[in-house]
C-alpha positions as CSV (number, residue, x, y, z in Angstrom):
1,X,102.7,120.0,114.6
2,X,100.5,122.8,112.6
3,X,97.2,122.4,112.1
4,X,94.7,124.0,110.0
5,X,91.4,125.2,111.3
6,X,88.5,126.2,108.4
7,X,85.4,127.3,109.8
8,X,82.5,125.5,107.7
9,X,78.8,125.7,108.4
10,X,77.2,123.5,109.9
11,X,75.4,121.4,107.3
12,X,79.0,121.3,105.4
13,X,81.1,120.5,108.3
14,X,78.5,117.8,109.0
15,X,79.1,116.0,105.3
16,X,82.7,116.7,106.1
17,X,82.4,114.3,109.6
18,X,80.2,111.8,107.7
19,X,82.5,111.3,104.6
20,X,85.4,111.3,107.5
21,X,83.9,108.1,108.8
22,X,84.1,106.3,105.5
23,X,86.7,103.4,104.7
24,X,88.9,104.4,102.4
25,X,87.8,104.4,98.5
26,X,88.4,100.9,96.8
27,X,91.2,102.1,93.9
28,X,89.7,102.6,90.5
29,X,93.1,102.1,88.1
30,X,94.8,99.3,87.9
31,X,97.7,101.4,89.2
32,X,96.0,102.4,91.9
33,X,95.7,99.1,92.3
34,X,99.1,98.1,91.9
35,X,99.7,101.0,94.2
36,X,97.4,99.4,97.2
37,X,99.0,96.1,96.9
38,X,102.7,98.4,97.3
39,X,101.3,99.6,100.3
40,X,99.7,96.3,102.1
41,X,102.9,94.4,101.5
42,X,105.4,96.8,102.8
43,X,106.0,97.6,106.2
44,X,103.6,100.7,106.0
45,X,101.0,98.4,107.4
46,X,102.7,98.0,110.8
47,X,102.5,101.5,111.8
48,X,99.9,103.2,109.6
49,X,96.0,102.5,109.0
50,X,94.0,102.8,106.1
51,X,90.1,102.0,107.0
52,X,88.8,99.3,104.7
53,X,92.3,97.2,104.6
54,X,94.1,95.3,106.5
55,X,96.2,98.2,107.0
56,X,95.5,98.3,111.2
57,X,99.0,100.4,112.3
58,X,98.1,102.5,115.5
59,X,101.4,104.7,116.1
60,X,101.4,106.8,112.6
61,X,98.5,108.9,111.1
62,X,95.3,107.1,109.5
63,X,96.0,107.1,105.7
64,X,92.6,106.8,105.1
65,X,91.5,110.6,103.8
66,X,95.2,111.4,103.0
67,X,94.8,113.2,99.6
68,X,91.9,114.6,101.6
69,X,94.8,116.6,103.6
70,X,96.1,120.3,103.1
71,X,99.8,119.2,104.4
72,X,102.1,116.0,105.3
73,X,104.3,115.3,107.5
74,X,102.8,117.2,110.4
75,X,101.8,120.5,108.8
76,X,105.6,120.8,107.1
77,X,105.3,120.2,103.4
78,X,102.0,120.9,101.2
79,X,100.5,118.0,100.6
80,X,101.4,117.1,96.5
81,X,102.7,114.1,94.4
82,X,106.2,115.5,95.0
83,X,106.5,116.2,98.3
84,X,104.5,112.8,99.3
85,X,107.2,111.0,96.8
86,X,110.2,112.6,98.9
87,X,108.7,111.8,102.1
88,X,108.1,108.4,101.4
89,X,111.5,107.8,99.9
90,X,113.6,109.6,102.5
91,X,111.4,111.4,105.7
92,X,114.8,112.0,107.5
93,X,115.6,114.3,104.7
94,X,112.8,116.5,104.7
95,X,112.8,116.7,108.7
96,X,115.3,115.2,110.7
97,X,114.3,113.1,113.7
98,X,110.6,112.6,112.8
99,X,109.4,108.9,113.8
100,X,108.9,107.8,110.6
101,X,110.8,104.7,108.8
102,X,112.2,104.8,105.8
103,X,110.9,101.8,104.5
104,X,112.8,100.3,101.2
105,X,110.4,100.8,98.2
106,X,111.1,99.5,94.7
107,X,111.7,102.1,92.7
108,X,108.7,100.9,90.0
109,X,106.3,100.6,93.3
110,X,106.6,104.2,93.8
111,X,104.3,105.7,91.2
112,X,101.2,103.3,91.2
113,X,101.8,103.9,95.3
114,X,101.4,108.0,94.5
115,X,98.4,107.4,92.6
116,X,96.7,104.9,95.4
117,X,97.2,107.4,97.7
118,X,96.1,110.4,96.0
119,X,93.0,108.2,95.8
120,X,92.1,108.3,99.4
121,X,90.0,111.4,99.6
């Protein structure tokens, strides 16, 4: 798993740990919106948390500061709209093996789901 290490001072790295804490931010589009709801009735919920939901997984990353995030999908894909569409759709494509599902989405769910989680900063 790669992981990125930025050295911040202090007082930043400080309003980095507090906003960290935070659930995540309510969705402000009704897509986003749309997008949330995607996410809280699929079977995301079972392995994934997002603070602030009901989303309570504990074996998969907290969602909550995702678009927050340099990289996906432990450190191997840059963390943009396409790359988080692919590994949503089909993670055993992009790296073979990895623990997470593919979970069946319908195919209109996927964009307002993309724009929820791009929200989570």
């Amino acid at each position: 798993m790669a992981l990125w290490v930025i050295a911040e001072p202090e007082d930043k790295f400080n309003d980095w740990m507090k906003a960290q804490l935070k659930p995540a931010a309510d969705p402000a589009t009704p897509s986003e919106q749309r997008g949330r709801q995607a996410f809280l009735s699929s079977a995301c919920v079972l392995c994934h948390t997002i603070r602030g939901t009901e989303a309570n997984g504990q074996v998969a990353p907290d969602l909550t500061h995702l678009a927050s995030r340099m990289t996906i999908a432990a450190g191997t894909l840059v963390n943009n709209r396409g790359n988080l569409a692919g590994w949503i759709t089909d993670p055993q494509a992009i790296k073979p093996g990895n623990n997470m599902a593919t979970v069946p989405l319908r195919s209109e769910d996927l964009p307002p789901l993309l724009d929820y989680l791009e929200n989570l900063k």
